[in-house]
C-alpha positions as CSV (number, residue, x, y, z in Angstrom):
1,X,29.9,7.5,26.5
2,X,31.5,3.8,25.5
3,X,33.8,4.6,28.8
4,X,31.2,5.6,31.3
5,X,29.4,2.5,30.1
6,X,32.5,0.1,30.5
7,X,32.8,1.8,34.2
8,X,29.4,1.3,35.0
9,X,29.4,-2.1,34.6
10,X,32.9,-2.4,36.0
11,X,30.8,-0.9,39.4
12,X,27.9,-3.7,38.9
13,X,30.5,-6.7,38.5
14,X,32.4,-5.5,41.4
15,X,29.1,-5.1,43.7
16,X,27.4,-8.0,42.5
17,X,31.3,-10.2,43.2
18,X,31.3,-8.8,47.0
19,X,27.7,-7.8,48.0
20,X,25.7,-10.7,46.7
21,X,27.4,-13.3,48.5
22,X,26.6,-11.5,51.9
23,X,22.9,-11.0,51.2
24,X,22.9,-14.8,50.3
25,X,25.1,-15.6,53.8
26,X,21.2,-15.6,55.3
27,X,19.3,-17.3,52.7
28,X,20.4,-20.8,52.8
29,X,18.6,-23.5,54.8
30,X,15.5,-22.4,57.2
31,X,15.3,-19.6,59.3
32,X,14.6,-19.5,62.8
33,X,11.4,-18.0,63.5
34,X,10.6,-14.5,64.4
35,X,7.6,-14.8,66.4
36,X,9.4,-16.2,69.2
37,X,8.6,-14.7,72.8
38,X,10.8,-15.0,75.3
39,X,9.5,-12.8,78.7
40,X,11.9,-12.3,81.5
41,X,11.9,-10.7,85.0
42,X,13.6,-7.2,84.8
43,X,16.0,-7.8,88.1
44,X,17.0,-10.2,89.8
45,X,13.9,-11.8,92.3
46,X,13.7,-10.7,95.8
47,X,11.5,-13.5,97.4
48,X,11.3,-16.8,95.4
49,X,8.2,-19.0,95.0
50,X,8.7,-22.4,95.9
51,X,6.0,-24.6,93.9
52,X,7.6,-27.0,91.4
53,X,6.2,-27.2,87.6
54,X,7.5,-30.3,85.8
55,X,6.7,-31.3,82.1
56,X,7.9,-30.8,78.8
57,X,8.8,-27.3,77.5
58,X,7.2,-26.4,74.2
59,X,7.0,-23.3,71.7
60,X,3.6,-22.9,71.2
61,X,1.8,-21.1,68.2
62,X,1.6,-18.3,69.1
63,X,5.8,-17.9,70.3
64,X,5.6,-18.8,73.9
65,X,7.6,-20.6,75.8
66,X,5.1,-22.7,78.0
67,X,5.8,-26.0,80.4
68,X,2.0,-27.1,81.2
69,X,0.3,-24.4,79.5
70,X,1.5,-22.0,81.6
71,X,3.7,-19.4,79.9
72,X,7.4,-19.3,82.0
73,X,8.7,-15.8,83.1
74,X,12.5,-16.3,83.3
75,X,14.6,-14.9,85.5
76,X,16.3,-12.1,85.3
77,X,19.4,-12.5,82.9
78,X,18.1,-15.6,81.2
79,X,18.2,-15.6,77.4
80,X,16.8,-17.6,74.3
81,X,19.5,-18.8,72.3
82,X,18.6,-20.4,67.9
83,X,20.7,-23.0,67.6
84,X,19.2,-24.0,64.2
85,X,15.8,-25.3,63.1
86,X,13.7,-25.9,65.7
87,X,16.6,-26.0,68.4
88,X,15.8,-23.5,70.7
89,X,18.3,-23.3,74.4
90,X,17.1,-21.3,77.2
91,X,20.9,-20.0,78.6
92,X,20.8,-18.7,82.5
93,X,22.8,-15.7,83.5
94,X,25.9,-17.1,83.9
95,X,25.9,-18.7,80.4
96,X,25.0,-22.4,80.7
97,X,22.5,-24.3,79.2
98,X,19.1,-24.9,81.3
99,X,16.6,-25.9,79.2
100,X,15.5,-26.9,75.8
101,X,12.0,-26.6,74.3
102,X,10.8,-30.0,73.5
103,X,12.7,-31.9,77.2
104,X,11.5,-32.5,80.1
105,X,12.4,-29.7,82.8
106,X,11.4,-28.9,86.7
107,X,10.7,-25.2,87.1
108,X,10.6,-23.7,90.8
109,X,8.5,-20.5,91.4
110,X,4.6,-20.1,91.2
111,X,1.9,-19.4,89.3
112,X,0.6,-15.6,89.3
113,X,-1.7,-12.9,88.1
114,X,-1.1,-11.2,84.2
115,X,-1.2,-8.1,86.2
116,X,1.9,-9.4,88.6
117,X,3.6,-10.7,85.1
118,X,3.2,-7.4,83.4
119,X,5.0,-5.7,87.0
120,X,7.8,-8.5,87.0
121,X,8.8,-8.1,83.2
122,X,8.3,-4.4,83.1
123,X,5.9,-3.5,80.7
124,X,2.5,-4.6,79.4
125,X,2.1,-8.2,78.0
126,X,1.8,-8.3,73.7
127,X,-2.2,-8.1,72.4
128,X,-3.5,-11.5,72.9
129,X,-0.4,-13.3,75.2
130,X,-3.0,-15.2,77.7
131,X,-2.0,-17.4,80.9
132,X,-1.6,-18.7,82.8
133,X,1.9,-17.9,84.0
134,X,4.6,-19.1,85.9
135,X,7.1,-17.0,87.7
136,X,10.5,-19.2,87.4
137,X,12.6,-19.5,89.9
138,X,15.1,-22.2,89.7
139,X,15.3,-24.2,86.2
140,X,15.9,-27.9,86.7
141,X,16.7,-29.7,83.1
142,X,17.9,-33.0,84.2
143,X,15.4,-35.4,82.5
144,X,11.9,-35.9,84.7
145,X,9.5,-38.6,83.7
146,X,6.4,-37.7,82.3
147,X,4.5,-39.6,85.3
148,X,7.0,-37.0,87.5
149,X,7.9,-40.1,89.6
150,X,11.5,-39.1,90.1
């Protein structure tokens, strides 16, 4: 009995020496959070809208990303990258850096119908994810005024 005792907590030292220190690789400092909505076209656009939307990109409440109030559908192979707290990247398909929530940006495309949005990302918007909303076309990031004199 004294060995199987000695072995067990031979087992627990070894677990808590190797397994605890990954479960606590997450734990420090704030995580990013997990409400975050990032809609994108399903393949690459056909026709192109050519209105311009400038202003600052934001994360709202609710986990969209909106420029204007309008919520931005990306193009196809754009992706949301965390780079820490509250520094969020929008990353076009070739892998640069486009945009980032809380700077200025100029978004090409146009401003459409949920039921247009819900055909161009592929499947039916989340409960409660209200326009208006912008199909993007090209993504602009160099700084714009606010007054959107330049």
């Amino acid at each position: 009995m004294k060995k199987r005792r000695i072995y067990l907590l031979g087992v627990g030292v070894l677990i808590g020496i190797f397994l605890v220190p990954l479960a606590l690789a997450g734990c420090g400092g704030e995580e990013p959070p997990t409400n975050v909505v990032f809609l994108v076209q399903a393949e690459p656009a056909e026709i192109v809208l050519l209105a311009s939307l400038p202003g600052e990109l934001v994360l709202d409440e609710d986990g969209y990303l909106r420029v204007n109030d309008n919520i931005i559908l990306w193009p196809w192979g754009y992706s949301l990258d965390n780079r820490g707290p509250d520094l969020w990247v929008v990353i076009d398909d070739e892998g640069r850096e486009v945009a980032r929530v809380g700077e200025w940006v100029r978004i090409g495309g146009g401003q459409i119908a949920a039921s247009f949005a819900e055909e161009k990302i592929g499947y039916s918007l989340p409960e409660g994810c209200t326009g208006p909303f912008w199909l993007a076309g090209e993504v602009i990031s160099e700084p714009v005024h606010p007054d959107y004199s330049r």
